[in-house]
C-alpha positions, 0 to 999 in steps of 0.5 A, a space after each residue: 065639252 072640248 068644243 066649250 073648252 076651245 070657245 074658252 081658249 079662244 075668249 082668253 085672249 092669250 094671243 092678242 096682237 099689239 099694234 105696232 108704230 109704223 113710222 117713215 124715214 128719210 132714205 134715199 138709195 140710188 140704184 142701177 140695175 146690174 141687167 138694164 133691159 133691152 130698148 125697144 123701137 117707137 110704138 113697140 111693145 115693151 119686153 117682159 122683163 126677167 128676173 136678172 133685170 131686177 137685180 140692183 147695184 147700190 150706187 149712193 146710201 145718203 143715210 152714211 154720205 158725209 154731211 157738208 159743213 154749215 158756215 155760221 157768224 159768230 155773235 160773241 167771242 167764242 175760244 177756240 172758234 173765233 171773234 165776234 163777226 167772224 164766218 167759220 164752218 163747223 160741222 152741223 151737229 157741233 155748229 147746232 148744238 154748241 153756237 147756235 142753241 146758245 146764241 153764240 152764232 146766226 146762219 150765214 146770210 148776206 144780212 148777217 155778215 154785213 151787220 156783225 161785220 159792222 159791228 165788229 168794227 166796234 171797240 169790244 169790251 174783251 180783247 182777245 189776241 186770237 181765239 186759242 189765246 185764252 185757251 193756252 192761258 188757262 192750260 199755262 196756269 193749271 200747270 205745276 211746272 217743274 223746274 230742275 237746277 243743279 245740286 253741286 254748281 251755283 245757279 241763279 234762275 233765268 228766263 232760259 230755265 223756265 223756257 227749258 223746263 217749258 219745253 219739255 212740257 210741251 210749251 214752246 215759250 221765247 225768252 223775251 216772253 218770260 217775266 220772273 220775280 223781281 227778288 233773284 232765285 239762286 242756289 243750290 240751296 235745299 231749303 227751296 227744294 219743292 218751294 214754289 213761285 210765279 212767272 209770267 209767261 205774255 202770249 202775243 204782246 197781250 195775255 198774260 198767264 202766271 205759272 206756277 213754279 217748282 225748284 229741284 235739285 238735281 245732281 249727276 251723280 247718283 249717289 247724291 240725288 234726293 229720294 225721288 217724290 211719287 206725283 210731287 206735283 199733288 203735294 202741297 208746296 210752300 211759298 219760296 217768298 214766304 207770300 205770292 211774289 208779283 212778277 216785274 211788270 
C-alpha cells in the first residue's frame, strides 16, 4: 500500500520545475589578478597555479562607466537646445528619446553638417534671437508680477518700478527693455489696488513677452498697512483700464 502511495505522489506532479529564461548580457569586467604568477623560461613547462592566483582585483565595470555624450544636427529650431543646423551634444538617452525619436535631429555625419549647414543659411520662417528666448517669453508671461507703490507719497509708475519688482522675482530686465501703457499710472489711489495691467518686456531687440501686472499699496508704517491677501496672485483682478490697454509700441 505505501508503495501505491509513493507511485501516487510521485505521478502528482507537485514538484514540477519550471524552465527558466536564460538570457545573455552585454558585460564587460576587466580584471587583474592580485597574485600574477611566475614567468617561466622558452619550452619550460608552465607552474601550477594556486589558489591566490585566482583572486582578481576589478579594474573597470563598463555597465556603471559614464556613456560619452552623442553630437547630434539639429533639423528644426528646438528651444532650449539650438537652431536649425546647429551641432550640440546631449546625453544619449535624452538626444535619443527627445531629438532623434521626434525627427528633431540626425546624427552627426560630414553629409549632414554640409546639408543643414547650407540650409541654415536659408531665411527661416521663425526667427528666434536665441534658443532660450522663447523659454524666458513664455516663463515672463505666466508671471502675476507684483508691483508695490507707496501708500502716503504721490508716485507715477516707471520703467524703474517694473525692473524692481522684476527683480525681486528673479528677472534681471533693463530700463530701456520695458515698455508700459501709453495711459500714465499714478497714485496712490486705492481704488487700483490689486487692479491689473500690461507691460511689455522685449528680449534681445526681438521677442516681446507681455507681463501681467499688479498694483499694491504699501505704507512704512504698520498701522496704515492694508490686510495682507493670502496667495493674491490666485485671485481674480480687474482690469486697471476697464480693458486690456496695449503697450507703446
Amino acid at each position: 500500500m505505501l508503495g501505491n502511495v509513493a507511485k501516487m505522489l510521485g505521478s502528482s506532479g507537485l514538484c514540477v520545475t519550471q524552465s527558466v529564461l536564460l538570457q545573455s548580457s552585454r558585460n564587460t569586467f576587466v580584471l587583474k589578478r592580485r597574485f600574477p604568477p611566475n614567468l617561466y623560461k622558452k619550452n619550460q613547462k608552465p607552474g601550477k597555479l594556486r589558489g591566490r592566483h585566482f583572486v582578481y582585483d576589478l579594474v573597470e565595470d563598463t555597465t556603471i562607466k559614464k556613456k560619452p555624450n552623442l553630437e547630434v544636427v539639429l533639423t528644426a529650431f528646438v528651444e532650449g537646445v539650438g537652431s536649425k543646423g546647429d551641432v550640440v551634444s546631449l546625453k544619449p538617452n535624452e538626444a535619443y528619446n527627445k531629438l532623434l525619436l521626434p525627427g528633431l535631429a540626425v546624427y552627426k555625419t560630414p553629409e549632414n553638417v554640409a546639408k543643414y549647414a547650407t540650409e541654415k543659411d536659408e531665411k527661416e520662417t521663425e526667427v528666434h534671437s536665441s534658443a532660450y528666448a522663447q523659454r524666458t517669453v513664455n516663463k515672463l508671461e505666466s508671471l502675476i508680477l507684483a508691483v508695490v507703490m507707496n501708500k502716503d507719497h504721490p508716485w507715477v509708475i516707471e520703467p524703474w518700478h517694473i525692473k524692481l519688482s522684476l527683480r525681486k522675482a528673479g528677472y534681471y530686465v533693463p530700463d530701456s527693455a520695458i515698455t508700459l501703457p501709453d495711459t500714465p499710472i499714478t497714485g496712490p489711489d486705492l481704488l487700483k489696488q490689486n487692479k491689473e495691467f500690461y507691460c511689455t518686456v522685449t528680449i534681445n531687440n526681438l521677442e516681446q513677452a507681455r507681463v501681467r501686472c499688479r498694483i499694491h499699496h504699501w505704507s512704512t508704517e504698520p498701522s496704515d498697512r492694508l490686510p495682507y491677501v493670502f496667495e493674491h496672485w490666485k485671485l481674480d483682478a480687474e482690469p486697471l483700464f476697464g480693458e486690456v490697454s496695449p503697450a507703446k509700441a
